[in-house]
C-alpha positions in Angstrom: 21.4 -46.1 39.4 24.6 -44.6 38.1 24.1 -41.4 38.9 26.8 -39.4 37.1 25.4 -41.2 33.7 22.1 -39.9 34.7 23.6 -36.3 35.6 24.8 -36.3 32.4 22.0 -38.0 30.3 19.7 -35.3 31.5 22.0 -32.3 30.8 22.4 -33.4 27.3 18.3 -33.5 27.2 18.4 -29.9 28.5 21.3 -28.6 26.1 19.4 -29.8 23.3 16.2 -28.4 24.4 17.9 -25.3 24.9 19.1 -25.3 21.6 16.5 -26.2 20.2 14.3 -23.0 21.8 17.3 -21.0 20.6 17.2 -22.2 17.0 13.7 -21.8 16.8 13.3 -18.3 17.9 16.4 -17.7 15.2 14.8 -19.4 12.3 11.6 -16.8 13.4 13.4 -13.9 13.8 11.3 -11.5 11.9 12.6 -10.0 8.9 11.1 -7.5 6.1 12.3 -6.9 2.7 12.0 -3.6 0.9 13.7 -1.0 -1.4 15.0 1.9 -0.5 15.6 5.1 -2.4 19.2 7.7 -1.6 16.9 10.4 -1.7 13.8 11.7 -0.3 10.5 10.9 -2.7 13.2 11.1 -5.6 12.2 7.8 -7.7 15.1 8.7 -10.0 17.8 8.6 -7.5 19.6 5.2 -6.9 17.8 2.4 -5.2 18.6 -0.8 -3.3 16.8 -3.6 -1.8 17.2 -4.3 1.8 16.1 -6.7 4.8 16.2 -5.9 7.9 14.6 -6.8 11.2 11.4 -4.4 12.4 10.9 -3.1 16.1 9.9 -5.9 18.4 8.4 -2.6 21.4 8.1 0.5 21.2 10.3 3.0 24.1 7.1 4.6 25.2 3.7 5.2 24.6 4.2 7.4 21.7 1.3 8.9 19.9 0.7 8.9 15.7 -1.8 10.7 13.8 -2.3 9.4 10.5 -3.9 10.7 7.5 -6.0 8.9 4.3 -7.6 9.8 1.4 -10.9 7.5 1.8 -11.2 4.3 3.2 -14.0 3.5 0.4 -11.8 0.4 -1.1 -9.9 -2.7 0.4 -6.9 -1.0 -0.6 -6.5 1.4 2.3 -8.6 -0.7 4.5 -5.6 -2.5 3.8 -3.1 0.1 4.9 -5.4 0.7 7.5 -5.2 -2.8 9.0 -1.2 -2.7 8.8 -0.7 0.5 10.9 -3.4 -1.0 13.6 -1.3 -4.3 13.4 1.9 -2.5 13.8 0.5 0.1 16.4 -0.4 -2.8 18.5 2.8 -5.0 18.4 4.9 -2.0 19.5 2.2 -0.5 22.0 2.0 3.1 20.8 -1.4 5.4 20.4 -2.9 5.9 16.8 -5.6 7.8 15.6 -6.8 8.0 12.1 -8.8 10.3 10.1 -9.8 9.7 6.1 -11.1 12.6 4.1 -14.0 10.9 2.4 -12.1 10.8 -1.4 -9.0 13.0 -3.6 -11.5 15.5 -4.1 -11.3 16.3 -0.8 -8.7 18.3 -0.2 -10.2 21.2 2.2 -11.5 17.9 4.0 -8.1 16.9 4.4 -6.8 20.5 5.2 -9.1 20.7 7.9 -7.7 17.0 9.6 -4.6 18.0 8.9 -4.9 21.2 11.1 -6.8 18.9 13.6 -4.1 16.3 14.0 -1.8 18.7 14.3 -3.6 20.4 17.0 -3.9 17.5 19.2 0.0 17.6 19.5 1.0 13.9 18.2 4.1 13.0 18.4 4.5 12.3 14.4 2.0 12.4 11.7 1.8 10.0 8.9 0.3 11.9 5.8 -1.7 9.6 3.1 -2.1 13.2 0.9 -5.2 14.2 -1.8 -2.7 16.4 -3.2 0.5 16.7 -4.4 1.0 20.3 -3.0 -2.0 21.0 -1.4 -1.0 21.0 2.2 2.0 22.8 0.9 1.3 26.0 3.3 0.1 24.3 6.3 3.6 21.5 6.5 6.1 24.7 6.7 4.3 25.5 10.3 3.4 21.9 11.5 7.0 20.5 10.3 8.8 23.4 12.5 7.0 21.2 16.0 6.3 17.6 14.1 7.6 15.5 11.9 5.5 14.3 8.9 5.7 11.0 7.1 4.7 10.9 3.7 2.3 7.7 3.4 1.6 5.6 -0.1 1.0 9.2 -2.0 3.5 11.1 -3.3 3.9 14.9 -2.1 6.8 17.8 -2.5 9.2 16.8 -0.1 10.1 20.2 1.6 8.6 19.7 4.8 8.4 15.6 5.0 10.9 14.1 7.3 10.7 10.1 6.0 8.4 8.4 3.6 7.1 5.0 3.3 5.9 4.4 -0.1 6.8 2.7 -3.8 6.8 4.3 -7.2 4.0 5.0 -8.8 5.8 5.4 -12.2 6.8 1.2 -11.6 3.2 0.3 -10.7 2.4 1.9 -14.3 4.8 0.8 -16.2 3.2 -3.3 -14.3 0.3 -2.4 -15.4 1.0 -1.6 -19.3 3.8 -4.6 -19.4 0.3 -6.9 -19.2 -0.5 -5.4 -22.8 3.2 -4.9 -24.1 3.5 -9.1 -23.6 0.5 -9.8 -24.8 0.7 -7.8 -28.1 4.1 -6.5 -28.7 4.5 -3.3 -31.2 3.7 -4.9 -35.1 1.0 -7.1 -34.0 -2.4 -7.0 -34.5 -3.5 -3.8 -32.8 -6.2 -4.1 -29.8 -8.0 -1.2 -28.3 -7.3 -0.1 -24.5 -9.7 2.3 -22.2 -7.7 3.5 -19.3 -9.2 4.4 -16.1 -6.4 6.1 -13.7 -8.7 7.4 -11.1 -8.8 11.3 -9.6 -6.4 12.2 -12.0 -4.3 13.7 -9.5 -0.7 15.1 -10.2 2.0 13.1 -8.4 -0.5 10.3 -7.3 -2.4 8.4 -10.3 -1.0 11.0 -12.7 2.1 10.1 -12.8 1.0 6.0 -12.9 -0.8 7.0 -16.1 2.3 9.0 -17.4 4.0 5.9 -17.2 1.3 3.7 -18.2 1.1 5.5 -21.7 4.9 5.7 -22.1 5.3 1.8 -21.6 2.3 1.5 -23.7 4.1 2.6 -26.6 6.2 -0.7 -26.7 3.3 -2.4 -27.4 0.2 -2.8 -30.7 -2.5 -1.3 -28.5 -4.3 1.9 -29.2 -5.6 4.0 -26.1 -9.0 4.9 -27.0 -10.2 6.8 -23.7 -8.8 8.2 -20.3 -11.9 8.5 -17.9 -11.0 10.0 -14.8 -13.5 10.0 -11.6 -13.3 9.6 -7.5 -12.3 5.9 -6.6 -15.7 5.1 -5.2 -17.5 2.1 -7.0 -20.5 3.7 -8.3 -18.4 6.3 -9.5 -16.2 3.7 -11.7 -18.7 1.6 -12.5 -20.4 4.8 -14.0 -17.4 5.4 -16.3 -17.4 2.1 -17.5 -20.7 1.9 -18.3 -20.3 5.5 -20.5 -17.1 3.3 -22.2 -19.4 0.2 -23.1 -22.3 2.3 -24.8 -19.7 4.2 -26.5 -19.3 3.5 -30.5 -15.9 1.6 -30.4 -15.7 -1.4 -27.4 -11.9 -1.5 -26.3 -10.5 -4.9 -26.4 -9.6 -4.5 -22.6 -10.8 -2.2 -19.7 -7.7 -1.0 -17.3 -8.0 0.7 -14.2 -7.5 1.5 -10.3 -8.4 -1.7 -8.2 -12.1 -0.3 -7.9 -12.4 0.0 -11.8 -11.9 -3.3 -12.3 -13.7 -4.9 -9.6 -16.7 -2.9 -11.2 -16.2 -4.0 -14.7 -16.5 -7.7 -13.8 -20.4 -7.0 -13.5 -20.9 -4.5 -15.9 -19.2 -7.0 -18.5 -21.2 -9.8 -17.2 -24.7 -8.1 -17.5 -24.0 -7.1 -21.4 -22.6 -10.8 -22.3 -19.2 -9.2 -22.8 -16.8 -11.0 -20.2 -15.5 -13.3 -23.2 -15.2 -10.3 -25.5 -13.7 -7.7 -23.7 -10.8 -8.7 -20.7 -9.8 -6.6 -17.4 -6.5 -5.5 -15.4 -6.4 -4.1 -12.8 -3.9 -1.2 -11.5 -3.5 -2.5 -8.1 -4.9 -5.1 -6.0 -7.7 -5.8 -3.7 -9.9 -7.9 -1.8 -12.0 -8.1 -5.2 -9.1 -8.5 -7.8 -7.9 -11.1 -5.8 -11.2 -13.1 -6.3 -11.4 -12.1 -10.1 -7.9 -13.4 -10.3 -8.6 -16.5 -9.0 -11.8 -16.7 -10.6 -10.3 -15.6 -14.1 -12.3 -13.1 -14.8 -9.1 -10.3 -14.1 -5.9 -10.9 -16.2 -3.4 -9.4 -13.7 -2.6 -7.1 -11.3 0.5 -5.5 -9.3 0.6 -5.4 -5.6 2.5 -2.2 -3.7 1.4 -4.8 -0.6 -0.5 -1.9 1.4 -0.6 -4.1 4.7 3.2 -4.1 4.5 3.7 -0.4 3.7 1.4 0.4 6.7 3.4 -2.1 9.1 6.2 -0.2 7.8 4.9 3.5 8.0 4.6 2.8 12.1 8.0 1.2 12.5 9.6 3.9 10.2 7.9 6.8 12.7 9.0 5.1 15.7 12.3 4.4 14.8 12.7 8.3 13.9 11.1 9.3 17.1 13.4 7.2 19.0 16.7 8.1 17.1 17.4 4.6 16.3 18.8 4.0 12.5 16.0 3.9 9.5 15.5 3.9 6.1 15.0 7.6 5.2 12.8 6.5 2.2 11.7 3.0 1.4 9.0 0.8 0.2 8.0 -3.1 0.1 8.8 -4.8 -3.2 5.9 -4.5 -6.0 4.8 -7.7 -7.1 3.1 -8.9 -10.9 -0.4 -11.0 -9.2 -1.6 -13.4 -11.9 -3.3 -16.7 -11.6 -0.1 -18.8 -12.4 1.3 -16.4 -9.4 -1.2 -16.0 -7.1 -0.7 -18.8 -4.6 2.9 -17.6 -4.4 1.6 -14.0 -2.8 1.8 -13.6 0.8 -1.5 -12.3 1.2 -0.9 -11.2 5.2 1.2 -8.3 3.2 -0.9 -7.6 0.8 -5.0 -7.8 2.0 -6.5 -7.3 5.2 -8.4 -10.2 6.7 -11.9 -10.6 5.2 -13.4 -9.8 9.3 -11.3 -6.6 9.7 -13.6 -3.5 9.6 -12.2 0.2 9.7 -10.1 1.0 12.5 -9.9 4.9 13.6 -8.4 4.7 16.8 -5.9 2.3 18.4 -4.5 2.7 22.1 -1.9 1.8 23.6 -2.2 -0.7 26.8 -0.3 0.8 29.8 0.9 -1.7 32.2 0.3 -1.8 36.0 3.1 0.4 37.1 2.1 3.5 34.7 -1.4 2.8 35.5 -0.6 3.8 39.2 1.1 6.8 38.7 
């Protein structure tokens, strides 16, 4: 054998192994895109999009508290399962408390008070209320910082936020009308159904909605506000189809039009009378597919709650973040829907309501 052939033969081999592990893990290299806002929960100040490269570990065992509305739709199981995700790549303690609905704001007053107590090292804040919690942030914020999550809030005491613009996924929404039956076209009849109603969360969406609405031949017969719960919803649309005029199209939070599917189907109106959706979920998603939902936007809650972690642990460890920012909102129809990244956007049809995730110490803490 001619050995220094060999030597050589064999160290090419390994060079080109070695490059090949090295272009692999490159070509993997994680990477998020989002937009970012210059100011703090200030939708009218400039914005940018942005990629950049998440945590890969956390520097200790830090502990989040974070706060929902409800957990009574995919949507914030959908959050939900992004912070457990991202709680468990970086190995950090979470805990998680949901106040049942946006009616529930002493509920929420009361966890809020509770997380605080249990001395977290952050809190992530999903809010009922637009100023609600307004008295009880000036004392918490003074020990710990607090992340505005998906909602918006008044920004005095919140030190980051994760979260898009409501005002955008409005104006989504209406754009489904405004292309279907620009202004001087036949006019068709709309019946709106925003949610809680609450000021700076689906308030603002409908403020939006109406405004873009405008551009288009539809007429907004009714605005039916209730709790996001499904026989809540389904109970306003039922009080819409046995009112004297049908609307041409039933709008509404992700819950609304999940219900109207059936309640269409059981009067022999899903030919007569179509549905969009406000934002999407496990059930959209289906009724996209299936056809029975025109269209829908997507904030991409399991992103936004990857993100909400890595933004809190980045500020906890004084490493550089995005003050304010937010994934990309994206227009979910059935000519688009096979484009969607759906690990961004739904939780996994197995994942169940997580409340508590913690963090796995390795053998050298565990002896101390």
């Amino acid at each position: 054998m001619n050995r220094p052939k060999e030597i050589v033969r064999i160290c090419k081999i390994l060079m080109a192994a070695l490059v090949g592990v090295f272009l692999t893990g490159y070509a993997h290299a994680e990477t998020w895109s989002a937009v970012t806002w210059e100011k703090l929960l200030d939708f009218t100040s400039p914005r940018k999009n942005v990629s950049y490269e998440p945590l890969k570990q956390a520097e200790k065992a830090w502990s989040i508290c974070a706060l929902y509305p409800h957990l009574k739709d995919s949507y914030w199981l959908s959050v939900n399962y992004g912070m457990v995700k991202q709680a468990k790549k970086l190995n950090i303690n979470l805990r998680v408390y949901e106040a049942g609905g946006y009616y529930q704001l002493e509920q929420q007053r009361k966890q809020l008070q509770a997380c605080a107590d249990s001395k977290p090292d952050a809190i992530l804040l999903g809010t009922v209320s637009f100023e609600g919690h307004h008295d009880l942030l000036e004392e918490i914020a003074k020990d710990t910082p607090v992340i505005a999550l998906v909602n918006n809030i008044r920004s005095d005491f919140i030190a980051a936020a994760t979260g898009v613009d409501w005002d955008e996924m409005g104006r989504r929404t209406a754009q489904v009308i405004t292309k279907r039956h620009p202004a001087g076209t036949t006019s068709v009849n709309v019946s709106w159904f925003p949610g809680a109603g609450k000021p700076g969360i689906s308030s603002t969406k409908l403020s939006a909605f109406k405004s873009e609405l405008t551009k288009s031949s539809a007429n907004l017969l009714n605005t039916r506000y209730g709790d996001t719960g499904k026989l809540i919803q389904l109970s306003l649309i039922e009080e819409e189809l046995e009112g004297g005029t049908a609307p041409d199209y039933l709008i509404g939070t992700g819950v609304s039009a999940e219900a109207a599917i059936g309640a269409l189907k059981v009067r022999g109106l899903s030919e007569d009378i179509e549905v969009v959706s406000g934002y999407l979920t496990h059930g959209v998603f289906r009724g996209i597919k299936r056809g029975k939902i025109i269209a829908s936007p997507t904030d991409q809650p399991v992103m936004q709650g990857m993100m909400a972690i890595d933004q809190s642990i980045r500020l906890l460890e004084g490493k550089s973040y995005l003050k304010h920012y937010a994934p990309e909102i994206l227009m979910v129809t059935k000519d688009s829907i096979s484009e969607i990244d759906l690990e961004c956007a739904l939780s996994p049809a197995s994942f169940s309501p997580t409340y508590t995730v913690e963090a796995q110490r390795n053998a050298e803490t565990k002896s101390n």
